[in-house]
N, C-alpha and C positions, 0 to 999 in steps of 0.2 A: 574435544570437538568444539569448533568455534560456529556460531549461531548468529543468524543474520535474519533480522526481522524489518520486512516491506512491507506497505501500506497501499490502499489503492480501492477506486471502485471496479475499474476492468469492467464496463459498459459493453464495449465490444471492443475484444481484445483483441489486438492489432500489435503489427511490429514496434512501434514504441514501446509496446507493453515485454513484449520480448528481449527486447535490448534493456529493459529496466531488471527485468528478473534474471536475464542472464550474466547482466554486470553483478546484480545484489550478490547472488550466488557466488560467483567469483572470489567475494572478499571474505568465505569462509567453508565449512564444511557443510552447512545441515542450512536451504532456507525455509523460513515461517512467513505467509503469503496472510495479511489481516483483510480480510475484504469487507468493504465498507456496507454497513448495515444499510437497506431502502431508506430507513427514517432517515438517516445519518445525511445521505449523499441529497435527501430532498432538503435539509434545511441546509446544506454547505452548501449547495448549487442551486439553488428555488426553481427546483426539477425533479419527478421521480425519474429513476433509472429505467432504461426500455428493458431488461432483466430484471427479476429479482436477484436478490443477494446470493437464495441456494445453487442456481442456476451459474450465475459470475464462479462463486466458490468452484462448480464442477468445473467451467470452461480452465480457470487457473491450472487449478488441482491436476489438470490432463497434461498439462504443460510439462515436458522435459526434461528442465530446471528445477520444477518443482518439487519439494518434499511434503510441506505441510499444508492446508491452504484452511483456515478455519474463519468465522463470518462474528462480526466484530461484534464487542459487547452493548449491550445497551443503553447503563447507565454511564458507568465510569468508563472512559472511552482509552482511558490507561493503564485497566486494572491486565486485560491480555498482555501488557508489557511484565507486568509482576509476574502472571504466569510462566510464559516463555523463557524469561533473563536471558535476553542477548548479549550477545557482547558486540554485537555493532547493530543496527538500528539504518534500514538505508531506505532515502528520502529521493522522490523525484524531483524533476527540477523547479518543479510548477505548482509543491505539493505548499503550503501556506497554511490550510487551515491545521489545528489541530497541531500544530508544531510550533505554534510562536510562545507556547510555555512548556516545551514539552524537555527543556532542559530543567527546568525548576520543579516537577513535576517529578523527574529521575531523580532527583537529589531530595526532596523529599520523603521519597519511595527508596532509600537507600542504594538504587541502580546507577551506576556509570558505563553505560554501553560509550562504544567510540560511535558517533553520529557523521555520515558521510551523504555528502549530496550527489544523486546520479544526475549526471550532466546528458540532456533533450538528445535524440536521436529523430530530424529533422520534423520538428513539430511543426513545421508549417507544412507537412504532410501527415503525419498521421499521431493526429491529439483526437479524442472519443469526439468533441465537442465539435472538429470542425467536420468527423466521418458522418458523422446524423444531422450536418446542416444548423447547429444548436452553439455555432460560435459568434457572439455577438459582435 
C-alpha cells in the first residue's frame, strides 16, 4: 500500500483545497492529511487561523478523499513524517515554509519518500488568504 502525506492549514477549506487532496490521493493508496498546528500557522503567516487546528482537522477529515487527517506536532515539526513513512510526501504550490530543509531532514531521518509538487488550481480564485480578504 503506497502512502501519501500532505500538509496544510485548511483555513477555510475551498476548492483549491480539494483539488490538492484529490491530486495528493491520486498518487497512491492511503492519504495522511498534517494539519497545521494554531502556534505553527501564526508564526508562518503573523496570523492566527479564523479555525482552530481541531476544528480544520474535522473539516479535512470529512473530506472524500480523505483517510487520515491528524493535527501536527509541536515541537519537531518532522517527527509526524517518521511516524507515517510515506513514500511520497505532496507539497502544494505555494507551500515554502517548512520545506526548504525538508529533503536534508529525510536523509537524516533515514526516509526517502519521492517528493512531488501539486501544481495551483486557479489561485487567483480561491487561496484562504485572498477568501478572508488577508492577501496582501
Amino acid at each position: 500500500m503506497k502512502k501519501v502525506l500532505a500538509f496544510g492549514t485548511f483555513d477555510i477549506f475551498h476548492k483549491g483545497h480539494e483539488y490538492f487532496l484529490r491530486e495528493a490521493k491520486a498518487l497512491g493508496d492511503e492519504l495522511h492529511v498534517v494539519i497545521a498546528r494554531d502556534e505553527t500557522v501564526e508564526h508562518v503567516k503573523g496570523r492566527k487561523p479564523g479555525k482552530g487546528h481541531h476544528e480544520r482537522r474535522e473539516e479535512v477529515e470529512a473530506y472524500e478523499h480523505m483517510d487520515v487527517a491528524v493535527v501536527g506536532n509541536e515541537g519537531d515539526k518532522y517527527k509526524v513524517i517518521e511516524e507515517i513513512r510515506p513514500d511520497i510526501i505532496a507539497l502544494g504550490y505555494d507551500q515554502t515554509s517548512f520545506t526548504e530543509h525538508l529533503e536534508e531532514e529525510l536523509k537524516k531521518r533515514g526516509l526517502s519518500p519521492r517528493i512531488v509538487r501539486i501544481e495551483s488550481f486557479e489561485p487567483h480564485k480561491y487561496k484562504s488568504s485572498k477568501l478572508t480578504g488577508k492577501d496582501p
